[in-house]
N, C-alpha and C positions, 0 to 999 in steps of 0.2 A: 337343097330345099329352098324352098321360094316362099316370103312372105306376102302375102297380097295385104294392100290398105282397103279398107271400103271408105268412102268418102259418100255420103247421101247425098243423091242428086236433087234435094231441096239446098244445099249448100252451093251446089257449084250451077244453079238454075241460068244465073245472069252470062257464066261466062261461056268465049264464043270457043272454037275446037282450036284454034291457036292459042288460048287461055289456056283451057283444059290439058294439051298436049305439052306447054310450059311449066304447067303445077306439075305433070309427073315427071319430069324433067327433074325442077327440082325435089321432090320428095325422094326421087331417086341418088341426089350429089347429097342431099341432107342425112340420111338413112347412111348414106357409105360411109359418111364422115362421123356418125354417130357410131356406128360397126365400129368402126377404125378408134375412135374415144373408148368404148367400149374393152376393145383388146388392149390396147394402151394401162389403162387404168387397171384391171386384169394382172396381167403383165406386175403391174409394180405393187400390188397386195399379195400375191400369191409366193409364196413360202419356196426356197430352193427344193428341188424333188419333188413337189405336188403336182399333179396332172391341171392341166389348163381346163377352166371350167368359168365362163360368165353365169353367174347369175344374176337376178331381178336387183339385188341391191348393188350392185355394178353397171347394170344398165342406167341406175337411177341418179348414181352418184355421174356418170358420163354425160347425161341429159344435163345432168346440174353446171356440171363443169363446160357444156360446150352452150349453152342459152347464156351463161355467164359471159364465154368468152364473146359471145356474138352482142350480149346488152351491152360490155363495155364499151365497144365499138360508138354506139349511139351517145350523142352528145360529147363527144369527144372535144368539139371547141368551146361548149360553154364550158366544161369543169377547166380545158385549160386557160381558159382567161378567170375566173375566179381563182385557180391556185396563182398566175402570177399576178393577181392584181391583189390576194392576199398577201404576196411575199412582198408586193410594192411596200404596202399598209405597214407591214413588219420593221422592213426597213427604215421607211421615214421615223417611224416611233422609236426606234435605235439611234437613229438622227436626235431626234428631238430630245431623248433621253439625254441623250452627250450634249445638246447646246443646252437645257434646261438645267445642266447641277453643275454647268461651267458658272454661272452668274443667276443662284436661285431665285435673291433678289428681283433680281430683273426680269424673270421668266418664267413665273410663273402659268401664264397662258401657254406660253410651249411646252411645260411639262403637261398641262390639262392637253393640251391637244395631242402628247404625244401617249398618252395615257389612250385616249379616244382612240387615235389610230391601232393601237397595241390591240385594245377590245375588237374593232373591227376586223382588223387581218386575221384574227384568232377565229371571230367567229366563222369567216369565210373558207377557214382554212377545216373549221370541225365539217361546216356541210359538206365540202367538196370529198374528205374520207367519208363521212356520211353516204354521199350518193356513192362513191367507188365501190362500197362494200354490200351493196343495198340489192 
């Protein structure tokens, strides 16, 4: 059985037949691999002895799961320079924690700063799960 896509040709007006012949290129490696999530996902809900059957909320949970794996991709170097420039933050206020209640006295600004730091890496560290799960 064969699925056809209709795409309106007010959508694809601008592009040229190397364009056009590229989009079905890929809707065709997309679709496969969507198939292929499809059965996979299939595969690991269905009960020993039941007959193999995709249905619509299998397709859906597959799309969910492969758009997922394809956004995390995007932005890959900002979330990883904010998680380690959060774990910087963490540390130095671990730092600071250990010089600050060596001689409280005297250090009190290194506990305020390492107090500051501690809030910072935290915060940076909640976005970065933030965007990962988004």
């Amino acid at each position: 059985m064969t699925l056809d896509i209709d795409i309106p040709d007010t959508k694809v007006a601008n592009f040229s037949n190397l364009a056009k012949d590229e989009l079905k290129t890929q809707i065709n490696d997309i679709s496969q691999k969507l198939v292929e999530e499809a059965l996979r996902v299939e595969s690991s809900e269905r009960l020993k002895g039941d007959k193999q059957e995709v249905t619509s909320s299998v397709v859906l949970k597959s799309a969910e799961l492969f758009l997922r794996r394809y956004n995390s991709k995007k932005g890959n170097i900002k979330r990883m320079c904010i998680e380690i420039s959060s774990t910087i933050f963490i540390t130095l206020s671990g730092i600071g924690f250990t010089m600050a209640f060596y001689d409280l006295q005297n250090n009190i600004w290194v506990l305020f700063i390492a107090i500051m730091l501690l809030v910072i890496g935290t915060i940076t560290y909640v976005i970065t799960i933030k965007n990962k799960y988004e």
